[in-house]
C-alpha positions in Angstrom: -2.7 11.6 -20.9 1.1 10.3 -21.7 1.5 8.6 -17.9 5.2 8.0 -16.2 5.3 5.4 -13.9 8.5 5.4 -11.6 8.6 2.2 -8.8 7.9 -1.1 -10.1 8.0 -3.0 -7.1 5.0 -5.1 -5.4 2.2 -2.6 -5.4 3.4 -0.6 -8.3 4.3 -3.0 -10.7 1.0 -4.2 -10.5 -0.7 -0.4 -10.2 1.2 0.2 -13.7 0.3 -2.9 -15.3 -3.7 -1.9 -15.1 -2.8 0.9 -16.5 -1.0 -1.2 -19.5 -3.8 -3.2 -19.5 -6.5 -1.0 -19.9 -4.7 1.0 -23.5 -2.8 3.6 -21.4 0.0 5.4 -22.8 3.0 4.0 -20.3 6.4 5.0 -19.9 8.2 3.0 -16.6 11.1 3.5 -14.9 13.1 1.4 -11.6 16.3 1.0 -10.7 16.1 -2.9 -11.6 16.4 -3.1 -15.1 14.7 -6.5 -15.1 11.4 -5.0 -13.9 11.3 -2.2 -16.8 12.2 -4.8 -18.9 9.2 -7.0 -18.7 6.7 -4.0 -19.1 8.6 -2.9 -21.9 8.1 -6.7 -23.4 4.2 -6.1 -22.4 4.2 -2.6 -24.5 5.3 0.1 -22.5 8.2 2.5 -23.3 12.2 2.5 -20.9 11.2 5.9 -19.3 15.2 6.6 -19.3 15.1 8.3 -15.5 12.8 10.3 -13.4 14.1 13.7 -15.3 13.2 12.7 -19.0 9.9 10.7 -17.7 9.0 14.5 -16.5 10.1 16.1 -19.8 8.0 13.7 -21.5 4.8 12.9 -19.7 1.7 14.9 -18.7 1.5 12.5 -15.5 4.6 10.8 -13.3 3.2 8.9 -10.5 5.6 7.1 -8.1 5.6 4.0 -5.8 8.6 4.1 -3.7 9.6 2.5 -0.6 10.6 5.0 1.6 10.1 8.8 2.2 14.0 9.3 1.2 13.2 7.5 -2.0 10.6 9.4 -2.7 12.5 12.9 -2.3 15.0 11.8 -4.2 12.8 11.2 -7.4 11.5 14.3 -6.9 14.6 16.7 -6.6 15.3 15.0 -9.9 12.1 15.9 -11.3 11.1 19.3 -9.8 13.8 21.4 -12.1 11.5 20.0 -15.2 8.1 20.3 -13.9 5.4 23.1 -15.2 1.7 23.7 -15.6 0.3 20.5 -17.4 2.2 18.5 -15.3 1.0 16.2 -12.2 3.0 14.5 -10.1 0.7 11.6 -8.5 2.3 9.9 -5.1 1.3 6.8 -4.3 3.6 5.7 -1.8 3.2 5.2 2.0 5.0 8.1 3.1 5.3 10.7 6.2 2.1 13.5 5.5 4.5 16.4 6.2 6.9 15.1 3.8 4.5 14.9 0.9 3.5 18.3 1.9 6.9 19.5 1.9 7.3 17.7 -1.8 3.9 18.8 -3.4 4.9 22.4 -3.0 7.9 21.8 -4.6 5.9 20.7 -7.6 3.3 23.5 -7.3 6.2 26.3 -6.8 7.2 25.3 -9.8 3.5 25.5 -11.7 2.7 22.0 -11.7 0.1 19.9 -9.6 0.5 17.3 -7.0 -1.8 14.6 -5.2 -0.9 11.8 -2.8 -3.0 8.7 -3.9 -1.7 6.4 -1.6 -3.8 2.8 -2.0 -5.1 0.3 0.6 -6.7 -3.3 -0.1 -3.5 -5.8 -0.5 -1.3 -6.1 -3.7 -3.8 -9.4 -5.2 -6.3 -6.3 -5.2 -4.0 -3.7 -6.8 -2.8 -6.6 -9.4 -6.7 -6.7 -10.7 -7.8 -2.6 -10.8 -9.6 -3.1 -7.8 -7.7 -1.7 -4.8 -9.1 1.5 -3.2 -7.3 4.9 -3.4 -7.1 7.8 -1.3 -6.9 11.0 -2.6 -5.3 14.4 -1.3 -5.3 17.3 -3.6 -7.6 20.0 -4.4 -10.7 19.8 -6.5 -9.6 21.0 -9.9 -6.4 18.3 -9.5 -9.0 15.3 -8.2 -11.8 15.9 -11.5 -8.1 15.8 -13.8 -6.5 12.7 -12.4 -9.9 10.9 -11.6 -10.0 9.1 -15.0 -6.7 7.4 -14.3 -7.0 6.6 -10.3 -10.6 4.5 -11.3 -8.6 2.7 -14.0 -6.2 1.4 -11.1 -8.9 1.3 -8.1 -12.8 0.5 -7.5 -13.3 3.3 -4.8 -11.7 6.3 -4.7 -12.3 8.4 -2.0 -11.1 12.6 -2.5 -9.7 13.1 1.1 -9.4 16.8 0.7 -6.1 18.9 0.6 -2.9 17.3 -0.4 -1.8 15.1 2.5 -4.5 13.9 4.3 -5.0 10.8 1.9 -0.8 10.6 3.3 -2.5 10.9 7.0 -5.5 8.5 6.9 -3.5 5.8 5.1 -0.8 5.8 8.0 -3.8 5.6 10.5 -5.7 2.2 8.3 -2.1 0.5 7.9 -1.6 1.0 11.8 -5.4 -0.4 11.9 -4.5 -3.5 9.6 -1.1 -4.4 11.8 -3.4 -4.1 15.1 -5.4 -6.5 13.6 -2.8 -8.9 12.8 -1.4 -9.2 15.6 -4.7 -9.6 17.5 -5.7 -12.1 14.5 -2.4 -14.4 15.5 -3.3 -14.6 19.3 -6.6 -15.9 18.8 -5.8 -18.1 16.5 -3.2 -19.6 18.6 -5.2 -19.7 21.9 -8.2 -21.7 19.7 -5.3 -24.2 18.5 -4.7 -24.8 22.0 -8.1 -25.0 22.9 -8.4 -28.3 20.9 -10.8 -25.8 18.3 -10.8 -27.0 14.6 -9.1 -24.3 12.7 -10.7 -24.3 9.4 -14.5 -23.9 12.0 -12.0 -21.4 14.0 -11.8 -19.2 10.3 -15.2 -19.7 9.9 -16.8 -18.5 12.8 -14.5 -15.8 13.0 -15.1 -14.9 9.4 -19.8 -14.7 9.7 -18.8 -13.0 13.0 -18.5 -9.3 14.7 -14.4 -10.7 14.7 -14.3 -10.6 11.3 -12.4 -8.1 9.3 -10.2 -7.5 5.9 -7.2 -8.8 7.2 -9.0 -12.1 8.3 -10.1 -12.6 5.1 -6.7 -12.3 3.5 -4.0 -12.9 6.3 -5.7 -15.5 8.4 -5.8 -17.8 5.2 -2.0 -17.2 4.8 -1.5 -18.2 8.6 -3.4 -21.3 8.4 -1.7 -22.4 5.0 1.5 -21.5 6.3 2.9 -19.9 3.8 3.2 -16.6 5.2 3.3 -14.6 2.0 1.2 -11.3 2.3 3.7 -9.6 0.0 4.2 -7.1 2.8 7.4 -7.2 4.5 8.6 -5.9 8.4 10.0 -3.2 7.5 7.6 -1.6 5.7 5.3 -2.4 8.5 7.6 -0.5 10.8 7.8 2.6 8.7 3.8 2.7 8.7 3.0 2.5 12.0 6.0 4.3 12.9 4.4 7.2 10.9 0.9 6.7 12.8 3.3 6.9 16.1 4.6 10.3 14.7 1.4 11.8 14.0 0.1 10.8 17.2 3.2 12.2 19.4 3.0 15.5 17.0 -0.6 16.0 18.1 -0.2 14.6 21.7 -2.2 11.9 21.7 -1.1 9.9 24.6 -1.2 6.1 22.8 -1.0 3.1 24.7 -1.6 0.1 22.1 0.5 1.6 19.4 4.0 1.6 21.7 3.4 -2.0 21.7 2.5 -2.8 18.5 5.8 -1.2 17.6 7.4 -3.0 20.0 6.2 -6.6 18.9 6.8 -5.9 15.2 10.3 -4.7 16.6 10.5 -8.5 18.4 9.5 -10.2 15.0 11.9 -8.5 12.9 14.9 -9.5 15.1 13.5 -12.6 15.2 12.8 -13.2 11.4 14.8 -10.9 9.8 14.3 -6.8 8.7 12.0 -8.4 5.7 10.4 -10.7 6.9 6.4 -11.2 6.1 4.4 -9.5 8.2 2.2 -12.1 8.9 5.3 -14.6 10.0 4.4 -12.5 13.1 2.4 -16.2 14.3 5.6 -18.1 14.3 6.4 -15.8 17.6 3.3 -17.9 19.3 4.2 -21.0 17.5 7.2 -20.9 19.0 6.0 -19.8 22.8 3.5 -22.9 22.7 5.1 -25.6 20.7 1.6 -25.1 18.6 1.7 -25.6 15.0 -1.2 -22.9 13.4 -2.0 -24.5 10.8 -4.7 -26.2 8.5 -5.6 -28.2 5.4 -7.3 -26.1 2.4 -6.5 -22.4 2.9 -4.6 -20.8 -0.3 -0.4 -20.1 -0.4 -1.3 -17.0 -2.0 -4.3 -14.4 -2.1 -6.4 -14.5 -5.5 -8.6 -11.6 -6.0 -12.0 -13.0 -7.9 -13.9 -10.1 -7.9 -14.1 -9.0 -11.6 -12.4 -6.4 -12.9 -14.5 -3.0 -13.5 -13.8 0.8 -13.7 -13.6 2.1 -10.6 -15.7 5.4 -9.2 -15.7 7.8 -6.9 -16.6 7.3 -3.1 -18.5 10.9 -1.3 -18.4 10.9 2.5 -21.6 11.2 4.4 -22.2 15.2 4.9 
């Protein structure tokens, strides 16, 4: 299938560029001219705009920052959609919104799916990041093919939307985490614990978890860098917030998650890296969190292979 890629940024540029480099057929579009301009020096075509990448494709998936983005995109697509088109969202965005945007996209005879992804952008920048689904059946067999080309487990999540609401649940998950992950390492610095033995033990231990084997090692190198940024941790769990507050779920860790990622980005900046959330208890303690021999950046060295489909227990 002739596949449109709009949103070029951290996770999508490197979403699109599997598909690049696995023979796809790739027309690319972003508003900074530089980024189209070094796929289109790696093979794929200037998609022009959102309207013509519609026209021309049989697939437009988009990786946008925001909700607002996304809509936008779309109102310029929707008036050339039809039947043999797909429009594949892989953007974090509000479950009610996609909704909202998918019938659009149906209304007007073509299909829509959000395939939101979760594993960390070194995983997306190798084909192996996982992928939620939301669409029906017919939609998930079409677009399979291409979502195992840019992740190693796709899971079908059922109607559109509810890969949009379980993604919003594992990113509030993965900040939880964080922030937990910088308090005990901080309280182990000032234990006198070695923090290279402090990783380890956490790592062979019930502690352990994905975002201690990625985030911890950018803590203790102290360079920070998780390619995430503040704000687009705020819009996540912000979302989960929503969801929670629309079903009346009466949360008590979430308000202060929110809350302390509020606290780091007045301290650090609106885009700052998540994980400079540590400097908060650096700078409490007079503690430096930091060790000899962890990585700067996150390498994913799990080979590259075609991804497949994950079924649920029934």
């Amino acid at each position: 299938m002739k596949t449109g890629f709009i949103g070029l940024g951290n996770a999508g540029g490197k979403l699109a560029g599997s598909l690049l480099r696995n023979g796809f057929e790739l027309m690319v579009h972003d508003l900074d001219a530089a980024l189209v301009e070094g796929f289109v020096a790696r093979g794929a075509a200037p998609g022009g705009g959102p309207e013509a990448m519609m026209q021309d494709c049989d697939t437009i998936i988009t990786c946008l920052p925001s909700p607002a983005a996304s809509d936008a995109v779309l109102q310029l697509m929707q008036p050339h959609a039809g039947p043999g088109k797909t429009w594949i969202e892989m953007s974090t965005t509000d479950p009610g919104e996609v909704r909202r945007l998918g019938a659009l996209m149906i209304a007007a005879g073509a299909a829509a799916a959000d395939c939101p992804v979760s594993g960390g952008c070194h995983r997306a920048d190798t084909g192996n990041i996982s992928i939620f689904a939301g669409c029906d059946r017919a939609t998930f067999d079409r677009i399979l093919p291409l979502l195992t080309i840019m992740g190693r487990r796709v899971l079908h999540t059922g109607d559109l939307g509810t890969a949009s609401v379980l993604k919003v649940m594992t990113n509030y998950l993965a900040t939880a985490n964080l922030l937990t992950l910088c308090e005990a390492l901080t309280v182990m610095k000032a234990a006198g614990a070695d923090m290279a033995t402090t990783y380890e033990a956490i790592a062979i231990s019930s502690g352990t978890s994905f975002v201690h084997e990625t985030e911890s090692q950018l803590i203790l190198s102290g360079s920070r860098d998780v390619n995430f940024t503040m704000d687009l941790v705020q819009k996540d769990i912000g979302l989960f917030q929503a969801l929670a507050d629309a079903h009346s779920v009466p949360l008590e860790i979430s308000p202060l998650v929110i809350e302390m990622m509020t606290d780091g980005q007045r301290r650090y900046g609106t885009r700052a890296q998540s994980d400079m959330m540590i400097a908060r208890l650096e700078e409490a303690t007079g503690l430096d969190v930091t060790a000899p021999g962890f990585p700067a950046a996150l390498i994913d060295d799990e080979p590259e292979a075609r991804g497949a489909e994950i079924v649920p227990r029934r």
